[in-house]
LUMTOR-896351 format. One record per residue (C-alpha): z, y, x. Coordinates in steps of 0.1 Angstrom, whole numbers, plus 5000, padded with zeros to 4 digits. Each point is the difference from the previous one (the first is absolute). Layout:
ZYX
...
END
This chain:
161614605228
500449614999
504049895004
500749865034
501349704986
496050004986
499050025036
501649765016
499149744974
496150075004
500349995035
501849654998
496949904978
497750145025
501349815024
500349674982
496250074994
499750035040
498450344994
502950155032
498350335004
500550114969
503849794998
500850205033
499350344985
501449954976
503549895013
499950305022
499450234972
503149834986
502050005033
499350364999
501750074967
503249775004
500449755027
498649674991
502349664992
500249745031
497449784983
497750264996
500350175033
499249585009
496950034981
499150295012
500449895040
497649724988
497850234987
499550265024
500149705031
496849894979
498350295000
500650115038
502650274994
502249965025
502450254997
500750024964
500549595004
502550015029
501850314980
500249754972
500849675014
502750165022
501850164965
499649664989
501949815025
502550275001
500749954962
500449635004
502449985029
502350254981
500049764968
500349725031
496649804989
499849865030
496849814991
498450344984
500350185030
498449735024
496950024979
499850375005
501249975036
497049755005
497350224984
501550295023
499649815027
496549874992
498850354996
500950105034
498549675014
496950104984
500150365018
500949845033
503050174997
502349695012
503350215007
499950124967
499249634985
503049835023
502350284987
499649904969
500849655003
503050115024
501150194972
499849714976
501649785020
503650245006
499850004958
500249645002
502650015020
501750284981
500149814967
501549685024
496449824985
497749735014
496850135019
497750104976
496949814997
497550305012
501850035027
499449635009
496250084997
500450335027
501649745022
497149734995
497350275010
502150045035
500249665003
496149904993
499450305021
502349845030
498049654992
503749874992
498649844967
502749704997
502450354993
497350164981
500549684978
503849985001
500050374985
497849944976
501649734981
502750174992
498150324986
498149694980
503149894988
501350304990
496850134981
499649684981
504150094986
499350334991
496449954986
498550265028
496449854998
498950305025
502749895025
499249614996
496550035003
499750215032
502849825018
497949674987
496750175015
502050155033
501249595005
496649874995
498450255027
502749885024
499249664996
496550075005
500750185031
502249735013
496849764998
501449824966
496750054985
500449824969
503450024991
499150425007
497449964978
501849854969
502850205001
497450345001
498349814965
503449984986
500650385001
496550074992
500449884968
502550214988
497450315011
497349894987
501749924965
501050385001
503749915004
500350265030
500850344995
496350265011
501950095032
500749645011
496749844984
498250245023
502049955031
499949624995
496249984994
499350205031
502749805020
498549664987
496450075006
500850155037
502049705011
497649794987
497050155019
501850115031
502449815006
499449624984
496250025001
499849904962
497050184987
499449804971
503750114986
499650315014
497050074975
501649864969
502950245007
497850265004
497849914970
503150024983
501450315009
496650154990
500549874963
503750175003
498550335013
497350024975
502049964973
502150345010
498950294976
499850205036
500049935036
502150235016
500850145037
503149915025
500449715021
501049714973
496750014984
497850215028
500849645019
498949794970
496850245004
499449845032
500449644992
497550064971
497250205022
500349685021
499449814974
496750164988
499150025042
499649634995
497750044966
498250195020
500850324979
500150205032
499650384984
503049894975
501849855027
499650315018
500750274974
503549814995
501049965034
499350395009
502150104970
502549775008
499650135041
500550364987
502849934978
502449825022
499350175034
500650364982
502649824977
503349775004
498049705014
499350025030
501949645008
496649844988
497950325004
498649845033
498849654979
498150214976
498350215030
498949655014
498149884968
498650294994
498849975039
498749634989
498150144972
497850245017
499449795028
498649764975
497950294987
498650105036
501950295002
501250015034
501350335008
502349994971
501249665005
501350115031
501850284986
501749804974
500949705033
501350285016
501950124977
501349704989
501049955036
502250385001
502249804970
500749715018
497649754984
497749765016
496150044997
499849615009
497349834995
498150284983
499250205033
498949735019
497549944975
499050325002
500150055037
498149644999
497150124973
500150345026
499049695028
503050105019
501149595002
502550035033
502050344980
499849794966
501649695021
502550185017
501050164964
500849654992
501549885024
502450274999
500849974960
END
């Protein structure tokens, strides 16, 4: 019977190696035995976030920030506090999310500290979502700041990435654009922790293609994030990397590799509408929708629009095209018009 000292060390390997199925197993075999370190019970919220296992990563992240508020590491407990409240995001669970970040923000004040820098990125999402983007901004150069002190490359480069979308949305195309490169960078180098490098690809390629109408960077991005993904011993389930699945099904869509593309995107349908992902659930159910329209298969198509549509996703333009190929031109117009 190998010590649990043993244990924990291969599973730190394992997950070093990015192999998190068999790191997450392995911390909860040692959990099990004798309750795990604060740094391990970190890696092991990592782990099981990347591998779709919801519960066992909200039981471990929530022992984590625990731990680091009683030894009062204020800046600890805000990176577990953020992950916590990602993870609910993801499950459309945004009580849960804003609880979090409530909670984060009484420690602060507890411990009679400045605002934490994650806490600075909750308040840039309500901000971008308001369309206030000159206090998106204001927020986020202090989190900036404050990363670039401590050396928190995960914290700089999203609130970098989160500036840059506001820009873009504010019609500072250019400036957006520069400032979205900038972060990119450290992603691409692998400088990003897995969580972060695939929230940030996904982030980057979506603004680009929805929001800035930047294809060409939008491609690179995703190019990119392929090369990352392939270079993962496994690809495994829950809403980080099911939502990288998507961006890289679209990918092939556009190669034309429309029975790969479609393979991915129902895996990734099937694992975050029955998982902790339903946040981008209704994205994945619209490519897939795109991808059998493009095959000539109608009926399902429509089921996957449809769907899409019951999570709150839009099926813009792809069911006008569809409705258009059907010949129904006045139904495929007034889809338009409404998106």
């Amino acid at each position: 019977m190998p010590k649990q000292d043993d244990v924990i060390g291969h599973a730190r390997d394992l997950h070093r190696q990015a192999r998190w199925d068999d790191a997450c197993l392995e911390f909860l075999a040692a959990d099990a035995e004798h309750e795990l370190g604060v740094e391990d019970l970190e890696l092991l919220g990592e782990a099981a976030q990347l591998t779709g296992r919801h519960n066992e990563a909200v039981a471990a992240l929530e022992r984590a920030f625990e731990l680091r508020a009683a030894a009062t590491d204020l800046a600890a407990a805000a990176t577990a506090a953020f992950w916590l409240y990602s993870e609910f995001l993801y499950a459309s669970e945004f009580a849960r999310a804003g609880g979090w970040i409530a909670r984060l923000g009484d420690l602060a004040e507890r411990l009679g500290a400045a605002e934490p820098g994650w806490l600075s990125i909750a308040a840039a999402h309500r901000y971008i979502a308001q369309q206030q983007y000159d206090d998106a901004r204001a927020v986020l150069t202090g989190a900036v700041a404050q990363a670039r002190e401590s050396g928190e490359i995960d914290l700089e480069t999203f609130a970098m990435l989160l500036t840059a979308r506001s820009l873009l949305l504010a019609g500072r195309l250019q400036e957006g654009l520069a400032r979205m490169e900038d972060a990119m960078l450290r992603v691409t180098s692998g400088r990003t922790s897995p969580r972060m490098t695939s929230m940030l690809y996904c982030a980057a390629i979506g603004t680009c293609e929805e929001e800035a109408w930047e294809l060409a960077r939008a491609q690179e991005w995703a190019r990119a994030l392929e090369r990352w993904m392939s270079s993962l011993p496994t690809l495994f389930g829950g809403a980080f990397l099911d939502n990288c699945r998507v961006y890289r099904a679209v990918l092939k869509r556009r190669r034309g590799q429309l029975a790969e593309a479609r393979a991915e995107l129902e895996l990734a349908v099937s694992n975050l509408t029955e998982g902790n992902g339903v946040l981008v659930a209704g994205h994945a159910c619209y490519e897939l929708g795109e991808v059998h329209r493009l095959l000539g298969q109608d009926d399902a198509a429509e089921l996957a629009y449809r769907r899409a549509t019951s999570l709150g996703a839009s099926v813009q333009p792809g069911l006008a095209l569809l409705r258009l190929r059907q010949g129904n031109t006045s139904t495929a117009a007034r889809g338009l018009n409404r998106a």
